[in-house]
N, CA, C and O atoms as CSV, one atom per row, in Angstrom:
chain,resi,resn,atom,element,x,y,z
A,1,UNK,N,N,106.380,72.610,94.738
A,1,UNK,CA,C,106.463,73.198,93.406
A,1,UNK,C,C,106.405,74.717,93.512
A,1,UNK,O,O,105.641,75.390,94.204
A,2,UNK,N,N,107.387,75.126,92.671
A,2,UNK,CA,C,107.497,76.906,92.588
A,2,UNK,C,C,106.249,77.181,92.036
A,2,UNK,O,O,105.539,76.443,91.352
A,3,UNK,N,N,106.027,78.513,92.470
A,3,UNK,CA,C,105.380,79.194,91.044
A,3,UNK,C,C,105.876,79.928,90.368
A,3,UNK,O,O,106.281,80.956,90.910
A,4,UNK,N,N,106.064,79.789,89.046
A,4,UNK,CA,C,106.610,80.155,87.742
A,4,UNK,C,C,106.870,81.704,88.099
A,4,UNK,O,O,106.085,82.284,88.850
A,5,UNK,N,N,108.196,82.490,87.443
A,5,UNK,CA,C,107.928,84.107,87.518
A,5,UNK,C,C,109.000,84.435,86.432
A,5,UNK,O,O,110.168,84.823,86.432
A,6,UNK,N,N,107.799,84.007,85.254
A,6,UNK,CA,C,108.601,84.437,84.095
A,6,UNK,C,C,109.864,83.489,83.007
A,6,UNK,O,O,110.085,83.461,81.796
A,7,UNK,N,N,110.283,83.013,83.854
A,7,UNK,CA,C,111.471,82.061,82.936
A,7,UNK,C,C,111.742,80.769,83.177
A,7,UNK,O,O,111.329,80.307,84.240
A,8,UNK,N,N,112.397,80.008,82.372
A,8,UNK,CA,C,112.164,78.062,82.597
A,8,UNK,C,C,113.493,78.454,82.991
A,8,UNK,O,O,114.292,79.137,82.351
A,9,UNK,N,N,113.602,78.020,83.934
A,9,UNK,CA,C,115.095,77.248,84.220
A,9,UNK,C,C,115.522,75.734,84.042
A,9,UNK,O,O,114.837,74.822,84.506
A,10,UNK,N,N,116.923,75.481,83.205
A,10,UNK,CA,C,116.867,73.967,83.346
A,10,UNK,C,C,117.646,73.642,83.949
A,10,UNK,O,O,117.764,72.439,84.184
A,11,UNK,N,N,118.529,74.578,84.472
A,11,UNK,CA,C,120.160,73.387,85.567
A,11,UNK,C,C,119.402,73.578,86.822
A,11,UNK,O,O,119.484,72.654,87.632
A,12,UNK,N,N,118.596,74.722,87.174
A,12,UNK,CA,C,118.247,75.217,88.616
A,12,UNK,C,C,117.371,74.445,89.327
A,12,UNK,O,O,116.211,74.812,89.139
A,13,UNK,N,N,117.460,73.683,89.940
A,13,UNK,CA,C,116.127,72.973,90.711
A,13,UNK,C,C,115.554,73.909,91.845
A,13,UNK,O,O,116.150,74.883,92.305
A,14,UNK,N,N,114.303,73.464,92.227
A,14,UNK,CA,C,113.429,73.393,93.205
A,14,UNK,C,C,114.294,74.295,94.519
A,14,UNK,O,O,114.391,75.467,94.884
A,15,UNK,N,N,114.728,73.191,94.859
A,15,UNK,CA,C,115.554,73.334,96.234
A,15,UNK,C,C,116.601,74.630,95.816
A,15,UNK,O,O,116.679,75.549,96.631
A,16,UNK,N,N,117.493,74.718,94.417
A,16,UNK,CA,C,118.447,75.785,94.429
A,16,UNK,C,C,117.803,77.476,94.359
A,16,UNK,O,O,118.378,78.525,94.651
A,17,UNK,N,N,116.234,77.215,93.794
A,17,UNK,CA,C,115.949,78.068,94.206
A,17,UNK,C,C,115.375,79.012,95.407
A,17,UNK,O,O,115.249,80.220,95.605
A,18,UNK,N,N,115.081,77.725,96.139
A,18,UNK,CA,C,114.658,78.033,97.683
A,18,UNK,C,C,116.187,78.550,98.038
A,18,UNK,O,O,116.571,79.709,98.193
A,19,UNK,N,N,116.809,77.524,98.104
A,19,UNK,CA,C,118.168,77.794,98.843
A,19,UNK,C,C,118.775,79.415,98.100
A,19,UNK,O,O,119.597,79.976,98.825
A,20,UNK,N,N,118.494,80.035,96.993
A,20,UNK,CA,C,118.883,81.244,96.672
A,20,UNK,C,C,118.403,82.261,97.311
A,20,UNK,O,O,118.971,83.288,97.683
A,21,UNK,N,N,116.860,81.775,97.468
A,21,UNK,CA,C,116.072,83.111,98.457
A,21,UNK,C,C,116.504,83.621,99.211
A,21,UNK,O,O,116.885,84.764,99.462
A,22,UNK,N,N,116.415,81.910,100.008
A,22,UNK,CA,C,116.989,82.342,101.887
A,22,UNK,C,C,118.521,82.734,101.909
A,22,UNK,O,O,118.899,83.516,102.780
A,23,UNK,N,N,119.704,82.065,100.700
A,23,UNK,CA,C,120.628,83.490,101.180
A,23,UNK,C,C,120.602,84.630,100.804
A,23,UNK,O,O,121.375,85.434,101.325
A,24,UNK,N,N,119.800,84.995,99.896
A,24,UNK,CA,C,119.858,86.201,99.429
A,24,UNK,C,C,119.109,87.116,100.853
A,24,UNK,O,O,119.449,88.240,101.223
A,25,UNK,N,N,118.043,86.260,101.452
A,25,UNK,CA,C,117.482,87.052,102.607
A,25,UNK,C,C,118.464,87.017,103.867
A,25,UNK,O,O,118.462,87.946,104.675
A,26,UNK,N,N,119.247,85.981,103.994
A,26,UNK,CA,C,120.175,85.932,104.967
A,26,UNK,C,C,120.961,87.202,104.880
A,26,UNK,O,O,121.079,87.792,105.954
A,27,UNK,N,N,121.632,87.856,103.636
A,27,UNK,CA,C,122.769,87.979,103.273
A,27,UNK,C,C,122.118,89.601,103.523
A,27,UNK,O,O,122.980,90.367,103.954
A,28,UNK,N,N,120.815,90.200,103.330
A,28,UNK,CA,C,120.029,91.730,102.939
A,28,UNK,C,C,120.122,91.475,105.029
A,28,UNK,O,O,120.956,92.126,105.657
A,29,UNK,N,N,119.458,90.793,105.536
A,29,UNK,CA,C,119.082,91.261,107.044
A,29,UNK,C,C,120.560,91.331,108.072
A,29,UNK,O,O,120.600,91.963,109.127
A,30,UNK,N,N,121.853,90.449,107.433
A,30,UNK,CA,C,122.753,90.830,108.029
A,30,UNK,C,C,123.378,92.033,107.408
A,30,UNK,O,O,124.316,92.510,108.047
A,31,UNK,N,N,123.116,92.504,106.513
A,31,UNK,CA,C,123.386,94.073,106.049
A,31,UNK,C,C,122.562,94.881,106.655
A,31,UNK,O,O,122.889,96.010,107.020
A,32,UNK,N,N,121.506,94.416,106.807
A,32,UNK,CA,C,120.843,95.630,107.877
A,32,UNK,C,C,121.090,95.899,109.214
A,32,UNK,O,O,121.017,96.917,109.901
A,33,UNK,N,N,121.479,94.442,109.475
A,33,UNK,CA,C,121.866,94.509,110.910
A,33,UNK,C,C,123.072,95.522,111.432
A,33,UNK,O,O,123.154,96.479,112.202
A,34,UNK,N,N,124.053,94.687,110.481
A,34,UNK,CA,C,125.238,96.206,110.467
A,34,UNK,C,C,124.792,97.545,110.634
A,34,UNK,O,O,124.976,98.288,111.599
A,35,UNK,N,N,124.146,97.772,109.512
A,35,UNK,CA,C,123.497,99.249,109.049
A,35,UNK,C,C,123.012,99.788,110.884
A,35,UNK,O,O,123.246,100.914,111.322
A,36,UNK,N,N,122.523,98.988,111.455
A,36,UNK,CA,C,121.639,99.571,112.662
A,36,UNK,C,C,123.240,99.927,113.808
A,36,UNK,O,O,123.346,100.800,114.669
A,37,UNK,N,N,124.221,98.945,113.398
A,37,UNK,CA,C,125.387,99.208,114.436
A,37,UNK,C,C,126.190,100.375,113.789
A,37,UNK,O,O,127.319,100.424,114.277
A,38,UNK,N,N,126.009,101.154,113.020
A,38,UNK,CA,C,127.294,102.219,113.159
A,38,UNK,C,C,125.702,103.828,112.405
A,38,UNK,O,O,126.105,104.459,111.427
A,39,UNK,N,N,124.842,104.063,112.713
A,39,UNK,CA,C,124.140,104.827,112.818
A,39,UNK,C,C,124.516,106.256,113.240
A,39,UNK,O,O,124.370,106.527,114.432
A,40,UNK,N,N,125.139,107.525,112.132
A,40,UNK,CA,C,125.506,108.795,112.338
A,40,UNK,C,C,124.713,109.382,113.358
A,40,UNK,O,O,123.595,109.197,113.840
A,41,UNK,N,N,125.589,110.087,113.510
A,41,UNK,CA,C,124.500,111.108,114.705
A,41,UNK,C,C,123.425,112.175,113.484
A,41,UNK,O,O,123.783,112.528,112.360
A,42,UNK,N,N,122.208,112.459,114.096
A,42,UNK,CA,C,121.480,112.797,113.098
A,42,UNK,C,C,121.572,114.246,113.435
A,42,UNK,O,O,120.658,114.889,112.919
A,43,UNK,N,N,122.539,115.065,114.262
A,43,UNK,CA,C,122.791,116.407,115.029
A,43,UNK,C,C,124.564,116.807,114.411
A,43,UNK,O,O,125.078,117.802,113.900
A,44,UNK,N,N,124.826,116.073,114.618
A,44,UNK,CA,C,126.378,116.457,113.879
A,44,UNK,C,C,126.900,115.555,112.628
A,44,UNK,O,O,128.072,115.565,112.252
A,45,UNK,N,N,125.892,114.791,112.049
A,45,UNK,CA,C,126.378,114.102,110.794
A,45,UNK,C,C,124.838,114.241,110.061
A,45,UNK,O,O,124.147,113.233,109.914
A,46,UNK,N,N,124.435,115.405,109.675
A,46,UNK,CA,C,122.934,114.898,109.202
A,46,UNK,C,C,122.766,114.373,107.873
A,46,UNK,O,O,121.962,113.486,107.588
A,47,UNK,N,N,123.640,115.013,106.970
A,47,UNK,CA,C,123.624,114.572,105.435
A,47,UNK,C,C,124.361,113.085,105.498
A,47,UNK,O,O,124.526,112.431,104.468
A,48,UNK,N,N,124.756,112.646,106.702
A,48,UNK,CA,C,125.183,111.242,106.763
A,48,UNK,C,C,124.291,110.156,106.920
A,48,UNK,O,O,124.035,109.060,106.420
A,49,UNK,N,N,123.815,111.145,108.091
A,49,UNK,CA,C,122.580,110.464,108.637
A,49,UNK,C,C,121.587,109.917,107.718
A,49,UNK,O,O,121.304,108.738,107.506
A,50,UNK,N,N,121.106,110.997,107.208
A,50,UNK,CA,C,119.653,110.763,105.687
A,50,UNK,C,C,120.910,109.609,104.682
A,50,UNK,O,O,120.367,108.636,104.159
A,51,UNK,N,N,121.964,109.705,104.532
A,51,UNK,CA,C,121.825,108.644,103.356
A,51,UNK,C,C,121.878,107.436,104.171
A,51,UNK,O,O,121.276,106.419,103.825
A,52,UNK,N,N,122.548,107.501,105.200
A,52,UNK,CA,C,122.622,105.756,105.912
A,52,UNK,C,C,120.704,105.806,105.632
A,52,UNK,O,O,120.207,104.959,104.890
A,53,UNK,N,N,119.678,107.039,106.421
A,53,UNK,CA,C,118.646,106.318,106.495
A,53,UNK,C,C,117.969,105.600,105.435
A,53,UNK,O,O,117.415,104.558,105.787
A,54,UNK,N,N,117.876,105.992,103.977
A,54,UNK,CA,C,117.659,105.898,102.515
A,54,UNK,C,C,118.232,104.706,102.468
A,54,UNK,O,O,117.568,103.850,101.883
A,55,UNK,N,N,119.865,104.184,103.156
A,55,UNK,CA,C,120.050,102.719,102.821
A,55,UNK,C,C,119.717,101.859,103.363
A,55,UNK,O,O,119.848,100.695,102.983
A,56,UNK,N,N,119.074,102.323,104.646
A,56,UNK,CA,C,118.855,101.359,105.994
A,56,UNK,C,C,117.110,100.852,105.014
A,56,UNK,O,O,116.808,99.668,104.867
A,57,UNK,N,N,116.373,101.814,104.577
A,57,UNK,CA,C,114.863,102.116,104.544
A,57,UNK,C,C,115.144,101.225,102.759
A,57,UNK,O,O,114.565,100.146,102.631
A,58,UNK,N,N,115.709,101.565,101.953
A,58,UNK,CA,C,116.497,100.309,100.799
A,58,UNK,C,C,116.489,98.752,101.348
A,58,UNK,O,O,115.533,98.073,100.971
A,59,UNK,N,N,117.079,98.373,101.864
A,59,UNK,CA,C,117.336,97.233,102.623
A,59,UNK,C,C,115.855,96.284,103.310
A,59,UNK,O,O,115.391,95.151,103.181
A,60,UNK,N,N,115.570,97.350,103.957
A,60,UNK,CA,C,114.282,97.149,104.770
A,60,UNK,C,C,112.915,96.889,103.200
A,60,UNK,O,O,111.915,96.198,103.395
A,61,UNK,N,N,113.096,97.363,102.231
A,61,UNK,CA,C,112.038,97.069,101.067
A,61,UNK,C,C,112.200,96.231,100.124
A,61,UNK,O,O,111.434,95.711,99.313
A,62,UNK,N,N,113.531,96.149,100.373
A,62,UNK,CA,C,114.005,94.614,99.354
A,62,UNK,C,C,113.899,93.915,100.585
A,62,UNK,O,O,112.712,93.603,100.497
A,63,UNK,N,N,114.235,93.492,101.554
A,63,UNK,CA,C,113.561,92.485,102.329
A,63,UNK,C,C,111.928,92.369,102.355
A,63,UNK,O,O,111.517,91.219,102.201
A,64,UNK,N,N,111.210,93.103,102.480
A,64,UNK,CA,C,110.052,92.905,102.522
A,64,UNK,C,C,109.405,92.135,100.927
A,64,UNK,O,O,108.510,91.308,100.753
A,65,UNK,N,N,110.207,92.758,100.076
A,65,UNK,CA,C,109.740,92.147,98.453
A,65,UNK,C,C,110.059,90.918,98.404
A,65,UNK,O,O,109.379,90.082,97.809
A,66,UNK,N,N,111.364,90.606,99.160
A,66,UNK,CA,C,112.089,88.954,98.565
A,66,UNK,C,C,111.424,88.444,99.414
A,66,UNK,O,O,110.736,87.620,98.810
A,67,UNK,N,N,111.032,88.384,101.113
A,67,UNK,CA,C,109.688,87.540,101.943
A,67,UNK,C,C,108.462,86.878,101.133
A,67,UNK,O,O,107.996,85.740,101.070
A,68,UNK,N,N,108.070,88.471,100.379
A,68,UNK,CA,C,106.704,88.134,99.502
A,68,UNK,C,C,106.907,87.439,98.321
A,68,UNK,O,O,105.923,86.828,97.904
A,69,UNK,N,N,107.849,87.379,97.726
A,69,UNK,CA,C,108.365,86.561,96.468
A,69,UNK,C,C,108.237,85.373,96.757
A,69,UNK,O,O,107.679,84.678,95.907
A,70,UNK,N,N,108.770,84.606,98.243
A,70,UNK,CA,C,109.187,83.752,98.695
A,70,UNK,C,C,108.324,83.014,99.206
A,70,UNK,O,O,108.509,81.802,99.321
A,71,UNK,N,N,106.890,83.803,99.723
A,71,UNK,CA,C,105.824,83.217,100.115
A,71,UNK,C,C,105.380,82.673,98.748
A,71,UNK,O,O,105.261,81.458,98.590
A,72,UNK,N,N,105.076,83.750,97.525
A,72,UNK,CA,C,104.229,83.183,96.476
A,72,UNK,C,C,105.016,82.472,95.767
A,72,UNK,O,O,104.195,81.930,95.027
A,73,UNK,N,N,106.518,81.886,95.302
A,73,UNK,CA,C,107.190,81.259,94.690
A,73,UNK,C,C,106.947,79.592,95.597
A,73,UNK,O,O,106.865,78.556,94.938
A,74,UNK,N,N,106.867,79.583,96.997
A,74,UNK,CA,C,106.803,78.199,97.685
A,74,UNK,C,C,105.868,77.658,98.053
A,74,UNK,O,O,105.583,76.471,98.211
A,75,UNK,N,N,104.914,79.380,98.327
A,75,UNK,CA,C,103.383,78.620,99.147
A,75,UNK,C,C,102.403,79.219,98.544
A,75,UNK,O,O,101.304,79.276,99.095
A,76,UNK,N,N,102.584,79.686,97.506
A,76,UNK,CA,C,101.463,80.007,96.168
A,76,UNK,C,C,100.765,81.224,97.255
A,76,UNK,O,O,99.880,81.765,96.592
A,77,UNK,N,N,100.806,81.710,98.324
A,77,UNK,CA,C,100.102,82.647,98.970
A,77,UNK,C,C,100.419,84.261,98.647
A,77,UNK,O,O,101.548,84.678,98.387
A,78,UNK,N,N,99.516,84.884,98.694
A,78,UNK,CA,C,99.842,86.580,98.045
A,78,UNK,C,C,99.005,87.275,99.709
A,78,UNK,O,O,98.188,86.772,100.480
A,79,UNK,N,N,99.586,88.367,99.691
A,79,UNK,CA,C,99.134,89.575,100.878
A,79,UNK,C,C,98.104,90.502,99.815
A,79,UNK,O,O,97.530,91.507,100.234
């Protein structure tokens, strides 16, 4: 059983919402992964550099939020 966050759903079951998490987490860590393969030089691309880092360091905090969502939505546990 979920724990509730805010709204009834009635077509969505159990499972579609598990199964939304994990691609939504699938879908953020293979964007990061990319993000780590084409990394500006931080000496001759620096204003490139800082925004890849801002999207890389984006990525990296919505993963960490949707983990914790995911713990307390399945296993009622909080950090």
């Amino acid at each position: 059983m979920t724990r509730e966050i805010g709204f009834i759903y009635e077509y969505v079951t159990e499972q579609d919402k598990k199964n939304a998490v994990e691609r939504q987490l699938a879908e953020l860590e293979a964007s990061h992964f990319s993000m780590t393969l084409i990394e500006p030089s931080k000496l001759k691309e620096s204003q490139q550099h800082i925004q890849w880092r801002q999207q890389k360091l984006a990525i990296e905090n919505t993963i960490k939020k949707l983990r914790e969502t995911k713990r307390m939505m399945f296993t009622g546990e909080e950090e």
